[in-house]
Every structure is written in structure tokens, then in C-alpha cells.
C-alpha positions in Angstrom: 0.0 0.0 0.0 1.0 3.3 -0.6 -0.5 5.8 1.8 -0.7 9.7 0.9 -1.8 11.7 3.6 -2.1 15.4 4.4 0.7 15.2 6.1 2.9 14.5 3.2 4.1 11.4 4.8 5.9 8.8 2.4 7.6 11.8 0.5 4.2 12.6 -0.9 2.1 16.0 -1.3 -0.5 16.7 1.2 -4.3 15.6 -0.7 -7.5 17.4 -1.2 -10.6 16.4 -1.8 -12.4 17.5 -4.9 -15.6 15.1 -4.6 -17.6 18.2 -2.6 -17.0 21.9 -2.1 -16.4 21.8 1.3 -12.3 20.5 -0.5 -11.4 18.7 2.6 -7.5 18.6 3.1 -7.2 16.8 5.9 -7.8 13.1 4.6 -5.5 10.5 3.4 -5.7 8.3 0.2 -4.9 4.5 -0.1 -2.8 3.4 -3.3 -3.1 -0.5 -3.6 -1.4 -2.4 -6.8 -2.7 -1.7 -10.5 -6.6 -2.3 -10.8 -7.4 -1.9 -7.0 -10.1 1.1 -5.9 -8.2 3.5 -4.1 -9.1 4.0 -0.2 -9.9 6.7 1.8 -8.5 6.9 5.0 -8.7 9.5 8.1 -13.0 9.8 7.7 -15.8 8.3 6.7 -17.0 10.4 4.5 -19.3 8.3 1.9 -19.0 10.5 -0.9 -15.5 10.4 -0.8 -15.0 6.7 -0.2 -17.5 6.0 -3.1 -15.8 8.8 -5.5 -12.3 6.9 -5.1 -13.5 3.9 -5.1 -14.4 4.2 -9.3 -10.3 4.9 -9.5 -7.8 2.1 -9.8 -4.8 3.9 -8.8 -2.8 3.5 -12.8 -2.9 4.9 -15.8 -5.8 2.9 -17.7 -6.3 2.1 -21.6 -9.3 3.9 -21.7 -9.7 5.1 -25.2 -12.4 7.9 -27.0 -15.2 6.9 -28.9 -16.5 8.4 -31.9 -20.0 6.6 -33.0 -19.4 3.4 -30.7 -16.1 2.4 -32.1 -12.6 3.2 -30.1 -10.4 6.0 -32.1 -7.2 7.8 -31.3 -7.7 11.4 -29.6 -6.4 13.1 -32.8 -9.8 11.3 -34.8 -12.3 12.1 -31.6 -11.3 16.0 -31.3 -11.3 15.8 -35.2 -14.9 14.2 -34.5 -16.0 16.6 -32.4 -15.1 20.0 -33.7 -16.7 19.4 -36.8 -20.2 18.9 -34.9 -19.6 22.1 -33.0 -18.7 23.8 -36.2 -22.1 22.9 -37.7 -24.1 23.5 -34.3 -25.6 26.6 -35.0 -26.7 26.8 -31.3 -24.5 24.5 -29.4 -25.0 24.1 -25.3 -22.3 23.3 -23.0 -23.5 21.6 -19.6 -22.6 19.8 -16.8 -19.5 21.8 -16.8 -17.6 19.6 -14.3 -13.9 21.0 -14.5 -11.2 22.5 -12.8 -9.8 26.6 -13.2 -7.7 25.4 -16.3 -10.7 23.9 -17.8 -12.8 26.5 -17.1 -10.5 28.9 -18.9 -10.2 26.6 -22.1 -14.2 25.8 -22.3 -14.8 29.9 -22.2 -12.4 29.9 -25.4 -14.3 27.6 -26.9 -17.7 29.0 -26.0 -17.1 32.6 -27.6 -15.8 30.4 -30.7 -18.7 28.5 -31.1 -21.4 30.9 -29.1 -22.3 28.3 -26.7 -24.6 29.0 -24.3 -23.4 27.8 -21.2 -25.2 25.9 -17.7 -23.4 24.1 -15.1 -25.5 20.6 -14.2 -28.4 21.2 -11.5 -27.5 24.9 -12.6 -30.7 26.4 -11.1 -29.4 25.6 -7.8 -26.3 28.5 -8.6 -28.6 30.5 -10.0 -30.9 31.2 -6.9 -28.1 32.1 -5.2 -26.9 34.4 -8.6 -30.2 35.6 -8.9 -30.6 36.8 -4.7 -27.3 38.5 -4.6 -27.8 40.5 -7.8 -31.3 41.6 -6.6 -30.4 42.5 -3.1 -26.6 41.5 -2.3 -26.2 39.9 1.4 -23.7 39.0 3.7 -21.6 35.5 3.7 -18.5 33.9 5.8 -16.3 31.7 5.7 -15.5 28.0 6.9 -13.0 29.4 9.1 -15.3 32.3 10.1 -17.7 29.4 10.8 -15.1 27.1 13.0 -14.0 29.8 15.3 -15.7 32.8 15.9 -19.6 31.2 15.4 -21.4 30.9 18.6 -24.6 30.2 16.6 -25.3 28.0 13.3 -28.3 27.9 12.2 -29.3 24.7 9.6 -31.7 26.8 7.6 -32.6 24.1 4.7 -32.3 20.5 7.5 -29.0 19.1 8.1 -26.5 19.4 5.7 -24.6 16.0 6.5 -26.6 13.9 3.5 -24.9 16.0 1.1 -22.1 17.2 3.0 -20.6 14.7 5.6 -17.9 16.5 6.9 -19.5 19.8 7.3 -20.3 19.3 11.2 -16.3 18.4 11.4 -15.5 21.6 9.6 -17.3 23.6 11.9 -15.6 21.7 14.6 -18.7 20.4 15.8 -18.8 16.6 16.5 -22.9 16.0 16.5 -25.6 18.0 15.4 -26.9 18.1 19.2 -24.0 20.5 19.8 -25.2 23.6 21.4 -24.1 25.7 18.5 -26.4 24.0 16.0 -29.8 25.3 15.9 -32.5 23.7 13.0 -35.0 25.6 11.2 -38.4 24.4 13.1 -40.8 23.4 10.0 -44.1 25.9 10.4 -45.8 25.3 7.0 -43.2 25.4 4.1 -39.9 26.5 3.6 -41.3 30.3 2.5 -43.4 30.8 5.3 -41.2 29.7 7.8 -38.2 31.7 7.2 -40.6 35.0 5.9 -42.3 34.2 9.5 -38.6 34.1 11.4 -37.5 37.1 9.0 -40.4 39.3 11.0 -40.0 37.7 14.1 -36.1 39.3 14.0 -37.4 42.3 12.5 -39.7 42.9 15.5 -42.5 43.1 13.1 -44.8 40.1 14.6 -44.2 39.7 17.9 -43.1 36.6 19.9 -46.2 36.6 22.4 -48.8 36.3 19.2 -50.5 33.1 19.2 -49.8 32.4 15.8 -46.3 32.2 16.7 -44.8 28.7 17.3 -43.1 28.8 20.3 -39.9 27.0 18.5 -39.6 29.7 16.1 -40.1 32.8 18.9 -36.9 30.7 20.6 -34.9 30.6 17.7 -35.6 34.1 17.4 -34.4 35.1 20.7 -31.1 33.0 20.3 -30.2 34.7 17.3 -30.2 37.8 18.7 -28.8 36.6 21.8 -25.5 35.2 19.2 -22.6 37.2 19.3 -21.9 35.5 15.9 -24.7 33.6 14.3 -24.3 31.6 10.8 -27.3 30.6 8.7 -26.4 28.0 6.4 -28.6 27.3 3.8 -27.8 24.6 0.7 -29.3 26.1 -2.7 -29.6 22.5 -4.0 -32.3 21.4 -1.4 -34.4 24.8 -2.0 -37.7 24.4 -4.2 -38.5 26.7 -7.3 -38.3 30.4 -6.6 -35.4 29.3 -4.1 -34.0 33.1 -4.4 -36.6 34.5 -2.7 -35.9 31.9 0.0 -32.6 33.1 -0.1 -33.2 36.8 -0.1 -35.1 36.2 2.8 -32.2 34.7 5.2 -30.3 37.9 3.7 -33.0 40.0 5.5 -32.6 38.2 8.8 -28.6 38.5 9.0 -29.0 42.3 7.8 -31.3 42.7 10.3 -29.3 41.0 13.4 -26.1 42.9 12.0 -27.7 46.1 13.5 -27.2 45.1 16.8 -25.0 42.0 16.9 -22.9 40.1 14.4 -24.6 37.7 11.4 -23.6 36.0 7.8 -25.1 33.6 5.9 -22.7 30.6 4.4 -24.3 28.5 0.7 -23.3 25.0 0.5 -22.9 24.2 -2.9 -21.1 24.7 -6.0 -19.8 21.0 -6.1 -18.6 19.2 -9.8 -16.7 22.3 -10.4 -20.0 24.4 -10.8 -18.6 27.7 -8.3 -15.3 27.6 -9.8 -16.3 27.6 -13.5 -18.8 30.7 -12.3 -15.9 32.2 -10.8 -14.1 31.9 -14.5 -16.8 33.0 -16.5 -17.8 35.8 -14.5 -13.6 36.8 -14.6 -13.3 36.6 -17.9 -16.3 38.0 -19.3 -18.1 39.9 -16.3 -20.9 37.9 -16.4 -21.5 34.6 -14.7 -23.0 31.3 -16.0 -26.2 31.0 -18.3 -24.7 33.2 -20.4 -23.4 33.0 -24.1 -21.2 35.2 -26.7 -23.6 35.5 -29.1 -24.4 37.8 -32.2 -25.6 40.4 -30.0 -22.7 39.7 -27.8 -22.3 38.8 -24.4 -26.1 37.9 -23.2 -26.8 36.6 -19.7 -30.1 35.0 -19.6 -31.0 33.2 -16.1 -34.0 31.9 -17.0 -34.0 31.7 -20.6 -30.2 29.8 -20.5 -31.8 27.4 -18.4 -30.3 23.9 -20.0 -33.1 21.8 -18.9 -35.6 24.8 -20.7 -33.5 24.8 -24.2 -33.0 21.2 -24.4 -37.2 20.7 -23.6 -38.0 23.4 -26.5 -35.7 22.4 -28.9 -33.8 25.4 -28.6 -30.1 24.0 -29.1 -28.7 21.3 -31.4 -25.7 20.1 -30.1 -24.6 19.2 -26.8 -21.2 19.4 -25.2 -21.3 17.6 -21.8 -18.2 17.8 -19.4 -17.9 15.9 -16.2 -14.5 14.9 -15.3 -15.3 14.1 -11.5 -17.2 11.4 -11.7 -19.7 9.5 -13.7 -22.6 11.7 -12.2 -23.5 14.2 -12.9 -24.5 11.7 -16.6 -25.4 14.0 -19.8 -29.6 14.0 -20.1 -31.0 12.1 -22.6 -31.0 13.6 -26.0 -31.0 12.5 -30.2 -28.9 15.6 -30.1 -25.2 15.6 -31.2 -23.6 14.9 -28.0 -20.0 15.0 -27.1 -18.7 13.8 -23.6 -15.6 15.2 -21.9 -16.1 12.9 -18.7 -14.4 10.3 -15.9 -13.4 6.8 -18.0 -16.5 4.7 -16.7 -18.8 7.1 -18.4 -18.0 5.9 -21.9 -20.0 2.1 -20.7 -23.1 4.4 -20.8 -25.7 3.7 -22.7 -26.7 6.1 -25.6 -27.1 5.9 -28.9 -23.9 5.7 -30.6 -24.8 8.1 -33.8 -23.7 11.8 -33.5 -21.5 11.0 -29.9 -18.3 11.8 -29.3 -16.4 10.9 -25.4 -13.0 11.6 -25.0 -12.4 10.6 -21.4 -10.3 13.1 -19.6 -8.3 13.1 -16.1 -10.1 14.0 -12.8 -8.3 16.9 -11.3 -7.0 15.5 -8.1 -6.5 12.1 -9.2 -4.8 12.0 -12.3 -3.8 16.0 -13.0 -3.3 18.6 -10.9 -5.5 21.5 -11.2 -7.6 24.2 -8.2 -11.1 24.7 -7.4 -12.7 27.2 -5.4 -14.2 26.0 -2.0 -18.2 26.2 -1.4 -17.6 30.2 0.1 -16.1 31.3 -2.8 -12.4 33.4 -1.0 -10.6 30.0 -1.2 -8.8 28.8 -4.2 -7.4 25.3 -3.4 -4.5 23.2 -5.3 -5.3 20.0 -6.4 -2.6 17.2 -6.4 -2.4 14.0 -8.4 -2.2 10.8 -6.7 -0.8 9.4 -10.0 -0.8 9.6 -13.7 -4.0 8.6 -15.3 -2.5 9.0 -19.1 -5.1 11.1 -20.0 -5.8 14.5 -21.3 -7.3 17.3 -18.9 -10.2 19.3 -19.8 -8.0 22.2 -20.6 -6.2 20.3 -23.1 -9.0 18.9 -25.1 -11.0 22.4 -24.9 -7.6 23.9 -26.0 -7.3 21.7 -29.2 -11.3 22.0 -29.8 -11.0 25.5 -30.1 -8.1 25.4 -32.7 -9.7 22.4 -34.7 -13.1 24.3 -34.8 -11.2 27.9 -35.9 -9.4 25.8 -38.6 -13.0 24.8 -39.9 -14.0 28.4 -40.3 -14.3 29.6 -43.7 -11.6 32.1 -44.1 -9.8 30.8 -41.7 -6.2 29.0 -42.0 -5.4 25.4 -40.9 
């Protein structure tokens, strides 16, 4: 066995996690001989243990596809730029990928005009869509961990999703005293709109109407010296954003007299860092496209699920270099898949497809992702060479093979 810690024992770099944005760096990984699952050791974490184990620790033979027979890369890239050369409206999703990739697939999305949605994109986008309307006020992890003397699970207990996250917060069970949960009092909008005026002072604690769990979480937040509410955008039902602008109004209101911020858990399969990117490089953030009319950022119109349903694309690129999940939807459309080696046994129909399977960032390749609240940038070390091409790379060569297609443009 061949352990790598965060310790950098055994001559080795310290490891992070790039299975969930909370980027743990604090585990250990397990390298047994060619063709064994790698191990996670120093947690339990389930998604991590069940991420590494679809790894076998050496460079496999995994080769593209182009039409359900193997090719060389040089034939798949060939493949697939001339598909994104006669999209006319191609869509880029899933979006799983690293800084570098991000980079190279916003190249390749002002060459082509992609329009451009993460997978489960609507969960970014209620958070997008609450801080453009009315900003707000977040922390950090560490801000979390050591100065919080209240956190408040504002969407139910993030551990399903987000096993460590107690751990980060250096709490060892949710029955700590500085985890609070969201009593239910109807749904998710009434209950926090109801806590929202209870903090504000606008419905007072003594009405009858109140539940008295609600009144008492009201009192202990502005009782806090340093409350957190913690909400994950995933879990939160249509309209989310007004769920979220609503916890914005409770920490703006406690900051008046005490000291509140509000932390998103999300962002995971690369989603928040290839926001970050996009937003870098072009000023706006995802569900947006370099079109005719030039940049265009439409939240709800850019919604992947909505252009896909109406028809309103005809090719799809699908990246997803973590892990087999998030899988492209089902579509007759062209589809080409940048994704983790066990998503080429997936069933579709073989016409019009194109998967080049490409390195996971932290396994394979090096790369960084930014961590769920968005001030961290985080390196990611490879446990070994995988032998195959990053996202960056293949974006990078897409880009030139799809300008060379151009008319007046030179090979």
C-alpha cells in the first residue's frame, strides 16, 4: 500500500478532496497495486469513499469513442469539432472541471457561441439571482469554525450531502449547542418569511400564531454574538432566491445590533469555480453566451433543462470529469462527452456522440477549485498519472480544430 496523507508522509504532497465543495484537506488516500479502488483513509465520508473507489490507482487504456467504435484522440477532437462547427446553437453543460478547464471551455464557448449551464444549474442560480437583486452578507469556513457561537441549519442538516461539514465547523454532533435547525411551520417560505419578521420585531413573539420554536430561535439569534445561517441552494424548491433573499434579511437585520452571515453549501462538480471563471473573464456569470448580439446573460431563458425541452439547441457538449454523475440527459442531439473513464459504458445511442475521457483533477492531474464560500482557491494534487488529457487540453485543441474549420480561416 501506498499511503498519501495530508501530512505529506511517504515523501508525498498533502491531498485534497475534490468530490464536494467543502475541499477537505485533511484526509489521506490508499494506493493499492494496479486495478485496486483506491481507499480513503482518516474519515468516513461516503462521498469520498464512493468517488475513489471508481479509480484504480494507474494509468488505464481507456480510449475515445467516436460513434461506438474506439479511435485515437487526434480522430475524436477531429470528431467533435466538426459537430460544434455545424451546431448553430451549441450548449455546453454539466460543466464539471477545474480553473484550467474552465478557462479553455470559455475559449471555446465565444468560438462556437455556446450558451453555457453548469449541471443542477438552477441551484447556482438562486443564489446568482438573490445577490444580484439584493446583495447579502456570507462567511467563511474558518469564520464558521471559530468565531460562530450560533449556526443555524436553515434548509435541515447538511450532512446527506455534505458529511464532513459538522467536522469543519468543529462540531462533532448536530446536538452540539451551537447548532440550531430551522423548526418546519408550514413550508420553507413561510417559515423563514415568518422568522425574517419575528427578527425584525415586526410580529411579535407573544402572538398566538407564533410557534413557540420559532419565537426561541428568534431570541437565540439575537442573543449570538456571531450567528451563521447555512442554507444549501440545492435542497431549496422553485423560486429558491426568494428563500434566499429572505435569510439575507434576517442577517442584515441581526447585524444592526450584533454580528450575522449567511454561508451557501454548494457549488460542487466544479459548478462555483467555473462561475468564478466565467464571471472573470467575461463579467458575467453562468447562463450566459457570446452571441451575435454579444455577451447575453439570460438566467432563466439559458436554463439547459428549458432549451433542451424546446428544442432550442442542437448540439450538446457535456463535461464531467469528476465522476460518472453528474451523466449527460438524454438527448438525439449531437452529444460530445468530456467525462471520468467509466462514463463511456453508458448507454446512448452511438450516432452523433463523441467521449474523449479526460483526467479528474486531483487524481490524475493537478488543477484548483474554489471552495463552497467562494475566498478560497485550493491546489489540487495527483495521486498518479491517469495518461489522459485534462479538460484544458482537449478544450484547447477543440478550439483550434473548430477555428481551422471556419471559412476564411487558416489550418
Amino acid at each position: 500500500m501506498n499511503p498519501v496523507d495530508a501530512a505529506g508522509q511517504h515523501g508525498q504532497s498533502p491531498w485534497t478532496c475534490p468530490f464536494c465543495s467543502l475541499l477537505c484537506d485533511t484526509f489521506g488516500v490508499e494506493i493499492g497495486p494496479p486495478g485496486t479502488p483506491l481507499a480513503l483513509t482518516g474519515s468516513e465520508c461516503p462521498r469520498a469513499r464512493s468517488a475513489l473507489a471508481t479509480f484504480a490507482g494507474a494509468a488505464g487504456a481507456e480510449r475515445p469513442r467516436v460513434d461506438g467504435r474506439d479511435c485515437d484522440l487526434d480522430d475524436a477532437i477531429s470528431a467533435a469539432a466538426s459537430l460544434l462547427a455545424a451546431s448553430r446553437q451549441p450548449l455546453f453543460g454539466g460543466l464539471g472541471t477545474d480553473v484550467a478547464g474552465a478557462r479553455a471551455l470559455y475559449a471555446l464557448a465565444c468560438e462556437t457561441g455556446a450558451i453555457c449551464d453548469p449541471a443542477r444549474g438552477a441551484a447556482l442560480m438562486h443564489g446568482l439571482r438573490a445577490l444580484q437583486d439584493r446583495g447579502g452578507f456570507s462567511t467563511t469556513l474558518a469564520e464558521a469554525r471559530t468565531r460562530a457561537d450560533l449556526i443555524v441549519c436553515m434548509t435541515g442538516e447538511p450532512t446527506q450531502r455534505y458529511p464532513e461539514f459538522f467536522r469543519r465547523c468543529a462540531v462533532q454532533e448536530p446536538e452540539d449547542a451551537r447548532i440550531a435547525m430551522l423548526p418546519p411551520c408550514g413550508d420553507l417560505f413561510d417559515t423563514v418569511a415568518l422568522l425574517a419578521a419575528l427578527v425584525a420585531g415586526r410580529v411579535p413573539a407573544e402572538d398566538e400564531r407564533v410557534p413557540a420554536e420559532l419565537a426561541a430561535l428568534s431570541a437565540r439569534l439575537h442573543s449570538a454574538r456571531y450567528a451563521v445561517l447555512v442554507y444549501e441552494p440545492g435542497r431549496l424548491p422553485t423560486h429558491g432566491a426568494l428563500i434566499i433573499e429572505a435569510i439575507q434579511r434576517i442577517v442584515a437585520t441581526l447585524n444592526r445590533s450584533t454580528r450575522a452571515a449567511s454561508l451557501a453549501l454548494g457549488g460542487d462538480d466544479g459548478a462555483a469555480t467555473v462561475n468564478q471563471v466565467f464571471a472573470w473573464l467575461s463579467g458575467l456569470p453562468l447562463r450566459s453566451r457570446a452571441g451575435p448580439a454579444g455577451l447575453e446573460h439570460e438566467p432563466l431563458c439559458f436554463d439547459a433543462e428549458r432549451l433542451l425541452a424546446d428544442g432550442a439547441v442542437d448540439a450538446l457538449l457535456w463535461v464531467s470529469s469528476f465522476g460518472q454523475e453528474p451523466a449527460p440527459p438524454p438527448t438525439k442531439l449531437p452529444c460530445i462527452v468530456l467525462g471520468h473513464p467509466r462514463m463511456r459504458e453508458a448507454k446512448a445511442p452511438a450516432h452523433g456522440r463523441v467521449f474523449i475521457p479526460v483526467s479528474t483533477p486531483g487524481i490524475g492531474s493537478g488543477g484548483h477549485l474554489f471552495r463552497t464560500d467562494g475566498s478560497v482557491l485550493l491546489p489540487l494534487r495527483p495521486l498518479y498519472d491517469d495518461g489522459l488529457p485534462g479538460v484544458s487540453e482537449v478544450a484547447r485543441r477543440l478550439t483550434q480544430a473548430v477555428q481551422a474549420l471556419r471559412p476564411g480561416v487558416a489550418a
